[in-house]
Each structure stands twice: as structure tokens, then as C-alpha cells.
N, C-alpha and C positions, 0 to 999 in steps of 0.2 A: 340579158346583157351578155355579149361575146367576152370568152374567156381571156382574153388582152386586154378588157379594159376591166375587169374584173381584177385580174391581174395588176393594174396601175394603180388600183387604190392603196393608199398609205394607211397599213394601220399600226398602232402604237401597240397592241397586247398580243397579235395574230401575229401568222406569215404565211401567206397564200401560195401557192404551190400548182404546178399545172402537172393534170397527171395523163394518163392514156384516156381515160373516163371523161374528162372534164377538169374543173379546178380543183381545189381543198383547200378550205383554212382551218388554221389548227392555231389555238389557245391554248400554251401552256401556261398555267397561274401557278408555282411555286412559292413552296415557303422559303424565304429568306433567309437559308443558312451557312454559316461562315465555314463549317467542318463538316465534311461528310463520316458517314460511320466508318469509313475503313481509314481513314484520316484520327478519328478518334480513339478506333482499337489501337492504332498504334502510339495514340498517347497514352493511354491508360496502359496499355504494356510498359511503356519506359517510366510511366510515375510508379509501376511496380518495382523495377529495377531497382531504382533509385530508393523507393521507403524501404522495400525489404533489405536492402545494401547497407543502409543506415540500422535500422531495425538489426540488422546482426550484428555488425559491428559493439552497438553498445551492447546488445544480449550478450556475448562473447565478454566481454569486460564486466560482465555481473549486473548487469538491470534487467532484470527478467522479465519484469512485466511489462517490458518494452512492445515483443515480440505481439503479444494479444493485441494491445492498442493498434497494433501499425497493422495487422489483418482487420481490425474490425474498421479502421479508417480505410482502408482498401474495398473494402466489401460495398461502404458506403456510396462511395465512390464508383464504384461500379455499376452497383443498383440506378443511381443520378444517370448515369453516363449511356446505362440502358432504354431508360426511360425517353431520355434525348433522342439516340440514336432510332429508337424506334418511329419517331415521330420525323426525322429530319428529313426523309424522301415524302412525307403529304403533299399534296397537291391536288389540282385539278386540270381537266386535259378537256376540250371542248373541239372538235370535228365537224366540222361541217362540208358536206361531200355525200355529191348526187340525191337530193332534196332532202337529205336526212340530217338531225345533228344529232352527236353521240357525242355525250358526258362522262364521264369519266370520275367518280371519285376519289383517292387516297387518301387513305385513312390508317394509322397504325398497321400497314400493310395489307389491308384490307381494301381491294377494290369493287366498289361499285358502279354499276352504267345504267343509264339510260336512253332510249333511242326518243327520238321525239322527230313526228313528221315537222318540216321548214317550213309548211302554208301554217301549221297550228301553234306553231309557238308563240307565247306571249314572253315579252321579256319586260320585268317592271322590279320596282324596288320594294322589298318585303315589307318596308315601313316607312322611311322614307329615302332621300337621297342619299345618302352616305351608308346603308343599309346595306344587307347581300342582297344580291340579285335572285329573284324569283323566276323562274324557267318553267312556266307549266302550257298543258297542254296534253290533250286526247286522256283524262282524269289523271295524269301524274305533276307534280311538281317534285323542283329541285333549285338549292338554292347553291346560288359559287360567289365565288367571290372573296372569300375568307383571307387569301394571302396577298389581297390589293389594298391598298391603303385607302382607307373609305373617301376620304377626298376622290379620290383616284377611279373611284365605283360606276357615277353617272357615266364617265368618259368611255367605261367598258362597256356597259349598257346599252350606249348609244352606237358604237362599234357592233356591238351584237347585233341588234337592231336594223345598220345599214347591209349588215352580209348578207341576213337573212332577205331582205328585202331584193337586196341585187343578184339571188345564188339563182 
């Protein structure tokens, strides 16, 4: 299939791209979040502002055991906020480009890949349709899919399916 009409295909998770080499599609599957971390530090700086602001004022006026409570509510608060933020750039990243696809996973900042040749991949569902997607091939599997809404999964599937078939 010539790179134009490769290029013409409509896809709903991908975006095809024409490079010096040939085409590339590329899946970004993101997790779904309203706040990025540096969005976040900067709330959790001003919810400090604010409790410790309050927090001294009544210290200042003789409640002491104000001041304990309102770090140890902080603390918690942070820890949560960590946790979150840690998690809030996961994702997965899928390339397909010059008979190769390259996976991608993010995980608590942890990335791992996969190469996998485009004649040997199989793409099927781990168990059934609403399931992650199973990517194996030349003895590796990997499974994506995690930040698509499983209704949403066959349609990805089949998307995978048609690139490989047409790259």
C-alpha cells in the first residue's frame, strides 16, 4: 500500500504521519487525568499556605495542638498527592514504522518496550472482547490497552489489526 493512501486511513486511537523513511503510526493510549503533577504541586503548595496560615493564627492565640494536627494533615495529604502524581503520566505509546511495532509502556515512571517484527504479530483479546489486548509474537507477549475504555478495546484492536496489515 502506497504511503497516500496509507496516509488516507481514518483512524480514531492513531495519527499517521509521513516521514523521510516511509509512513508511522503512532498510539498514544493515556490515562485520563484532569491535573498534571506540576498542576498539582502547585496545589498542594497553596493548600499549605492556607492550613499553616490558619494553623498559626490559632497557635498564636493559644491552641497548640493546633499546629501538630495541621502538619500531620499536610503530610497526608502529600503522601495521597504523591502517590497520584506518580501514576498520572502512565500510559502507553504504540509505533508502528518500517515493518517494526515498538510498545512502549509507562508505568510509575518506569518505562518498558518492546520491538516486535509487523509480519509476526498477533493482536487478539486476552480473554475476551472488552479485555486488554494481547500483542504477542517471535515468544514475547504484551498486553495495552488499560487506559481505553473496554467497550472502546475491539475498535482498538481492529485498528491495530488494519495498520499492520496495510504497513
Amino acid at each position: 500500500m502506497s504511503n497516500a493512501t496509507f496516509q488516507d486511513q481514518r483512524f480514531r486511537f492513531a495519527t499517521a504521519n509521513a516521514t523521510a523513511n516511509g509512513s508511522q503510526v503512532i498510539w498514544r493510549l493515556l490515562k485520563n487525568c484532569s491535573v498534571t503533577p506540576a498542576q498539582l504541586g502547585l496545589l498542594y503548595a497553596s493548600l499549605c499556605v492556607v492550613s499553616l496560615g490558619i494553623a498559626t493564627m490559632f497557635w498564636l492565640q493559644g491552641a497548640k495542638m493546633i499546629m501538630p494536627f495541621a502538619w500531620i494533615e499536610l503530610i497526608a495529604v502529600g503522601a495521597a498527592f504523591l502517590v497520584y502524581a506518580r501514576h498520572a503520566t502512565d500510559g502507553e505509546r504504540l509505533v508502528l514504522q518500517d515493518g517494526q511495532l515498538l510498545v512502549e509502556l509507562s508505568h510509575a515512571g518506569k518505562i518498558s518496550r518492546e520491538h516486535f517484527n509487523r509480519e509476526m504479530v498477533r493482536v487478539e483479546p486476552h480473554i475476551d472482547d472488552r479485555s486488554l489486548i494481547e500483542l504477542s509474537g517471535q515468544g514475547r507477549r504484551v498486553q495495552v490497552g488499560r487506559h481505553v475504555r473496554p467497550e472502546l478495546r475491539s475498535h482498538l484492536a481492529r485498528e491495530l489489526r488494519m495498520a499492520l496489515r496495510a504497513a
